[in-house]
C-alpha positions as CSV (number, residue, x, y, z in Angstrom):
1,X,30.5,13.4,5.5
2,X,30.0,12.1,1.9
3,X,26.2,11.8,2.2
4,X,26.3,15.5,3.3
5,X,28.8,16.6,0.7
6,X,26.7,15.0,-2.1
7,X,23.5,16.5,-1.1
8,X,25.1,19.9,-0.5
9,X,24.2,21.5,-3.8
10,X,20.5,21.2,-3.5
11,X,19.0,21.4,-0.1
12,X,15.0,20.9,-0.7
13,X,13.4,20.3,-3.7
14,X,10.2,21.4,-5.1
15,X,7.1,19.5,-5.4
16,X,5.3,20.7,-8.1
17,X,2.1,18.4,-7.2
18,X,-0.7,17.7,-9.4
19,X,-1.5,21.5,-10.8
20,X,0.4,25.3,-10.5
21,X,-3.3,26.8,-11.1
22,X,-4.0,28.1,-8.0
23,X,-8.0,28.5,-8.5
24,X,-8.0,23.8,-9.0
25,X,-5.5,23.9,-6.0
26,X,-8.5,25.0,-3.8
27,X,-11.2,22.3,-4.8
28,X,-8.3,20.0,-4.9
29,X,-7.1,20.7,-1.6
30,X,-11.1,20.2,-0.2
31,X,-11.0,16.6,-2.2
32,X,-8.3,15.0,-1.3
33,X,-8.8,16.0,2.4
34,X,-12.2,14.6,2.5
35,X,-10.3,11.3,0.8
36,X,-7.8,11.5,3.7
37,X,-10.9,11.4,6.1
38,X,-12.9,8.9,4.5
39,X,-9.5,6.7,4.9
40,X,-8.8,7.2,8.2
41,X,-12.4,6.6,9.4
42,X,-12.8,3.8,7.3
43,X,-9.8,2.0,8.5
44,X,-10.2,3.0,12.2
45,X,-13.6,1.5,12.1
46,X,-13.0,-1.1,11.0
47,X,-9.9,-1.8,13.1
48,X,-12.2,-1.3,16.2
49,X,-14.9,-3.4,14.7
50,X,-12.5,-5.9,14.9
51,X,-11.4,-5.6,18.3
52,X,-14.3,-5.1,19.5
53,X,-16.5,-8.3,18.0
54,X,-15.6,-12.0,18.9
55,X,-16.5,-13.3,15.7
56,X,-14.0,-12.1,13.9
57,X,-11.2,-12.8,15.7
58,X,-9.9,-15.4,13.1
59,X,-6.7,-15.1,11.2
60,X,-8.8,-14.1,8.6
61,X,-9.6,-10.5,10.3
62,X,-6.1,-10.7,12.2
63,X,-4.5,-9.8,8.8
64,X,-7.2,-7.9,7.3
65,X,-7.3,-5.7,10.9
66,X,-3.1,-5.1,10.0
67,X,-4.2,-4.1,6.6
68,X,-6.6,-1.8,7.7
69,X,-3.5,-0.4,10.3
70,X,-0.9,-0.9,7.2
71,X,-3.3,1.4,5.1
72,X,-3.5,4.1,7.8
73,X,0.4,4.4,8.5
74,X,1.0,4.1,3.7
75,X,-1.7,7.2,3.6
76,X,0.1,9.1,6.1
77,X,3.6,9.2,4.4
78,X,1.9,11.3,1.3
79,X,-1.2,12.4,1.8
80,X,-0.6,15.1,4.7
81,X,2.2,16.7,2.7
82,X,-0.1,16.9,-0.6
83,X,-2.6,18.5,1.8
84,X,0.2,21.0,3.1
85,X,1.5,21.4,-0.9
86,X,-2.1,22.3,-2.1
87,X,-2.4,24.8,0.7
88,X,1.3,27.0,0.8
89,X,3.1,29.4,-2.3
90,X,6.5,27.1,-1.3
91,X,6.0,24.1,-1.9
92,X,9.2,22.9,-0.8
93,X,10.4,19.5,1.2
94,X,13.8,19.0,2.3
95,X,16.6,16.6,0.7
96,X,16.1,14.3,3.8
97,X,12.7,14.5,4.2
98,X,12.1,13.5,0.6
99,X,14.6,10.6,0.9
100,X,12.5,9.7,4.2
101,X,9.3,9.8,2.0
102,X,10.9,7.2,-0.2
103,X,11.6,5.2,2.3
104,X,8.0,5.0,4.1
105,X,6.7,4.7,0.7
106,X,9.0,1.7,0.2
107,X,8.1,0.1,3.3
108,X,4.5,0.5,3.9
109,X,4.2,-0.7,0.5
110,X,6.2,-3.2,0.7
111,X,4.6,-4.6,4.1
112,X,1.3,-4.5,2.1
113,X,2.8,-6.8,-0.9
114,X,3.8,-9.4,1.2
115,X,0.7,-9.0,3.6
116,X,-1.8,-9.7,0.6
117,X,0.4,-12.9,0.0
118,X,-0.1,-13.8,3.2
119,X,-3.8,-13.4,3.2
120,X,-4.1,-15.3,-0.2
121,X,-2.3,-18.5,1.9
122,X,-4.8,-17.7,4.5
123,X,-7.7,-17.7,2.1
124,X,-6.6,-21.1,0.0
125,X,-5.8,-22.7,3.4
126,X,-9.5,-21.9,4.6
127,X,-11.0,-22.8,1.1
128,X,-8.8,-26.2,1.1
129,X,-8.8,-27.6,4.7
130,X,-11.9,-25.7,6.5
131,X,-11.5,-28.7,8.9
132,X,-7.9,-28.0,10.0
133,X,-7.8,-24.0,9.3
134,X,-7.7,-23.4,12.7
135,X,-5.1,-25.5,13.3
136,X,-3.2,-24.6,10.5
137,X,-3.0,-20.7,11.1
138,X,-2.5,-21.0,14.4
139,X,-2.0,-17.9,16.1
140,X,1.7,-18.3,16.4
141,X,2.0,-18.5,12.9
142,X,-0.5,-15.8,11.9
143,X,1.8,-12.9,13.8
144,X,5.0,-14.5,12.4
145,X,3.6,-14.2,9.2
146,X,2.8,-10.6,10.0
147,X,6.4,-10.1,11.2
148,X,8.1,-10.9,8.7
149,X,5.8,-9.1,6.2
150,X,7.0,-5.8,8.2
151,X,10.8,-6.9,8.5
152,X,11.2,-8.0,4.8
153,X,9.9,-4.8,3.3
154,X,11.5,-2.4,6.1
155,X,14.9,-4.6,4.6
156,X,14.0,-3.9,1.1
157,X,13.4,-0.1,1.6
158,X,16.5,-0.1,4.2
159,X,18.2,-1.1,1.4
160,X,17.5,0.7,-1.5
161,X,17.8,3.6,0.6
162,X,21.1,3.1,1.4
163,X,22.2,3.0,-2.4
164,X,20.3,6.6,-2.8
165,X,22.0,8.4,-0.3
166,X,25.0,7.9,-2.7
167,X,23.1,10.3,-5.5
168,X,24.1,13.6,-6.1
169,X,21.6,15.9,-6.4
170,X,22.5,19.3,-8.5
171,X,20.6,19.1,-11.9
172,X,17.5,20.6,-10.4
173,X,15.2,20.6,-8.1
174,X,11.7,20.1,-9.4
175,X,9.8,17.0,-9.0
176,X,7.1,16.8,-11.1
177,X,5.5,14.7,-8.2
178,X,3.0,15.4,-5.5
179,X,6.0,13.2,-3.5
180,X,8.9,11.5,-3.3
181,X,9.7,8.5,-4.9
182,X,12.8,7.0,-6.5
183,X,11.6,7.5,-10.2
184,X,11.2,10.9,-9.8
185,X,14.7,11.7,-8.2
186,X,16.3,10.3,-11.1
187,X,16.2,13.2,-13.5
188,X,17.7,15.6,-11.1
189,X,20.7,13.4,-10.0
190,X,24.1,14.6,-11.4
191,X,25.5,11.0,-10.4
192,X,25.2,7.5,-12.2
193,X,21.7,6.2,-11.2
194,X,22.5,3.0,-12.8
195,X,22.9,1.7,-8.7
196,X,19.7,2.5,-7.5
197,X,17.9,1.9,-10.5
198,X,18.8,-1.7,-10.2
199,X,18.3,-2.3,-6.7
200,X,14.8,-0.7,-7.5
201,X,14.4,-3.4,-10.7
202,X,15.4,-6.0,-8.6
203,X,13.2,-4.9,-5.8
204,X,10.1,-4.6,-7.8
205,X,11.2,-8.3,-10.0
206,X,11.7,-10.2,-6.5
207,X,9.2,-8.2,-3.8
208,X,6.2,-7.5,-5.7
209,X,6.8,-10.1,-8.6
210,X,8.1,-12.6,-6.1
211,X,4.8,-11.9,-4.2
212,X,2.3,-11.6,-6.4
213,X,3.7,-15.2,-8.2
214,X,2.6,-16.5,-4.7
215,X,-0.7,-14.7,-4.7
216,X,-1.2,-16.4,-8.3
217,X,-0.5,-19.7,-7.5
218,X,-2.4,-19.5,-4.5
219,X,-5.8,-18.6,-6.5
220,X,-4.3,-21.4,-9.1
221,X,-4.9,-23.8,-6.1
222,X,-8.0,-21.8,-4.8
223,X,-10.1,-21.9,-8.0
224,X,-9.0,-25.6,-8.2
225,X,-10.2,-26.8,-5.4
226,X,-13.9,-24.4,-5.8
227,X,-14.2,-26.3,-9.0
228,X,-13.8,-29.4,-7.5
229,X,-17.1,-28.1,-4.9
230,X,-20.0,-30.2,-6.5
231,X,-22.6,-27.9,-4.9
232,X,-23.7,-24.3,-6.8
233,X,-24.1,-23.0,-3.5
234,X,-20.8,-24.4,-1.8
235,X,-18.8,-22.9,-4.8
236,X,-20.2,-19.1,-4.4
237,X,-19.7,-19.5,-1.0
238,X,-16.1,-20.5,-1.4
239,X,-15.2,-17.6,-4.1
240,X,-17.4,-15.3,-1.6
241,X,-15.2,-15.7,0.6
242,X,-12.2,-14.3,-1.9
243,X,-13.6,-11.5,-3.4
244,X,-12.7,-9.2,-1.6
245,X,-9.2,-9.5,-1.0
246,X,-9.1,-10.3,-4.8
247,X,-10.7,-6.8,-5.5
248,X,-7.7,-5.6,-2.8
249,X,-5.2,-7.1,-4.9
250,X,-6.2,-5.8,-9.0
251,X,-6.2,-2.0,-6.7
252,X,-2.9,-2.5,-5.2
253,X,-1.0,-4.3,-8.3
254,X,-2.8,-2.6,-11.2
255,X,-1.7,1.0,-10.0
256,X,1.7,-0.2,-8.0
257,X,3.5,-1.7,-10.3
258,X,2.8,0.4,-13.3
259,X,3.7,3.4,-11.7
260,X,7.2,1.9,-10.3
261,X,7.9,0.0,-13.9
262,X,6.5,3.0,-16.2
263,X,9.3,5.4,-17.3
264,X,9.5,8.6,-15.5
265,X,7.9,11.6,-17.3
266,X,5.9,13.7,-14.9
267,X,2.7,12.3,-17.1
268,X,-0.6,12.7,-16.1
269,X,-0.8,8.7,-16.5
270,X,1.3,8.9,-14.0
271,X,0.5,10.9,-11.5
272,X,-3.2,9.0,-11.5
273,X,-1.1,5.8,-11.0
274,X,0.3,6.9,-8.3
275,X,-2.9,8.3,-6.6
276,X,-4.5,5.5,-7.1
277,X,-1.8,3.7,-5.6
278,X,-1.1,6.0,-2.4
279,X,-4.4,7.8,-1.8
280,X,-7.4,5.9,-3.7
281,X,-6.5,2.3,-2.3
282,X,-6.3,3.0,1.2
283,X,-9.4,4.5,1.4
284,X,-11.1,1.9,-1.2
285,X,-9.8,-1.1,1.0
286,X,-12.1,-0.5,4.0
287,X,-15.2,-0.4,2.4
288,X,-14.2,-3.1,-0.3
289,X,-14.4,-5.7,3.1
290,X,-16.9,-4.1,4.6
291,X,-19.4,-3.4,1.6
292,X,-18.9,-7.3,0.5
293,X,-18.5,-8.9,3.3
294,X,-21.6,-10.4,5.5
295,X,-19.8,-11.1,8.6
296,X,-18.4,-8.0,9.1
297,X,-21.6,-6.0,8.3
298,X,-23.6,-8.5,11.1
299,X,-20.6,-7.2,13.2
300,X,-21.3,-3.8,12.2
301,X,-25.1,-4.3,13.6
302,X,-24.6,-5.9,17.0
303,X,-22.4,-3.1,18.1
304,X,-24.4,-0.6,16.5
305,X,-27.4,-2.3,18.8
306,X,-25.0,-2.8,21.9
307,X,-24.4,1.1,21.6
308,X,-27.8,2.6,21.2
């Protein structure tokens, strides 16, 4: 009863998105639609390119085939709304839908931090024992790393969440947002925000800090050891085999974490932030390991030739 009492004053709140100019709504509307496309074929591909070819089924492309998945579901949560926003005169989204936007946001996010940890180990591991990879990310390990990647961040969102549903909403109810998310619901709570606000700092300090510290060291030891590779050709090899999940990472951390750590403003700084964060990475991400990468391109070809 107190969740329903506190949200009682405002029942939906308005998304003002990323322009009240109807005639930039339109080309808008045509852009980030073909975005949404490009991210869903690009991920499905290579999902199924994946699946499909027996040479990448190493832990390598295990986690790279759930970050292609994880980038599918974290486009979802926004970008079909946008879409809707662009389209309609209301541009309206309920009190519990937007608090279930936060939460999506949270955890698909969330799953992602931890997932590109993961793949760092994965990588140093291959760079540092190639003898013993196999061995070492054994399959058993691989989907327990996966796991937990999904039940730590799903925890983290359950639990910030949980401290929200305690705002009151009543000061307004524009976001000056093209969605929902935790910085933005600040300025219309009527409540101390102080709570959430720090389970959102100490989300962001021990999940995507706490993660990105591993994904650090892990390239600390990475480089290390391609230094150590007397061979020209074995080192490029080695950091070849990085790249593109480094690329992943300065996308995902460069837009992330300034949008959650920035102060609030409705900015346009902002709002490109958090495009880039939500709409421009997903679809970037397929063609980052595809475009770079040899192995999955040769994969590429030999179903292309099994088909026609």
């Amino acid at each position: 009863m107190k969740t329903m009492r506190n949200h009682s004053a405002i029942s939906e709140f308005i998304l003002l998105g990323l322009s009240a100019d109807s005639q930039i709504q339109a080309p808008l509307f045509v852009l980030f639609l073909v975005i949404y496309l490009l991210t869903m074929i690009g991920n499905m591909m290579l999902l199924v390119v994946i699946k499909a070819d027996s040479h990448l089924h190493t832990p390598m492309y295990f986690f790279l085939g759930q970050l292609s998945f994880l980038d599918l579901c974290h486009s979802s949560v926004t970008v079909p709304k946008l879409l809707e926003n662009l389209l309609s005169e209301k541009k309206t989204i309920s009190v519990e839908g937007c608090l279930a936007q936060v939460f999506f946001v949270f955890a698909t996010g969330g799953t992602e931090s931890c997932l590109l940890a993961v793949m760092a180990y994965d990588r140093y591991i291959a760079i540092s024992s190639p003898l013993l990879y196999g061995q070492r990310m054994s399959t058993q390990l691989c989907v327990g790393l996966v796991w937990g990647s999904w039940g730590l961040a799903f925890l983290d969102a359950f639990i910030n969440i949980l401290v929200a549903l305690n705002l009151d909403f009543c000061e307004g109810q524009n976001i000056h947002h093209f969605s929902c998310e935790l910085p933005s619901l600040y300025p219309l709570s009527c409540s101390d925000v102080s709570a959430s606000f720090t389970a959102l700092l100490c989300s962001s300090l021990v999940h995507f800090f706490g993660n990105f510290l591993l994904i650090f060291f892990s390239y600390v030891r990475i480089i290390s050891t391609i230094l150590s590779i007397s061979s020209t050709t074995g080192r490029n090899k080695a950091f070849s085999t990085c790249s593109s999940h480094l690329t992943a990472v300065i996308f995902f951390y460069g837009s992330g974490l300034l949008r959650y750590l920035m102060p609030n403003a409705g900015s346009t700084q902002e709002l490109i932030f958090s495009l880039q964060y939500s709409v421009i990475t997903p679809m970037l991400n397929p063609l980052i390991y595809s475009l770079k990468n040899k192995e999955v391109k040769a994969a590429m070809r030999r179903i292309l030739k099994k088909i026609f």
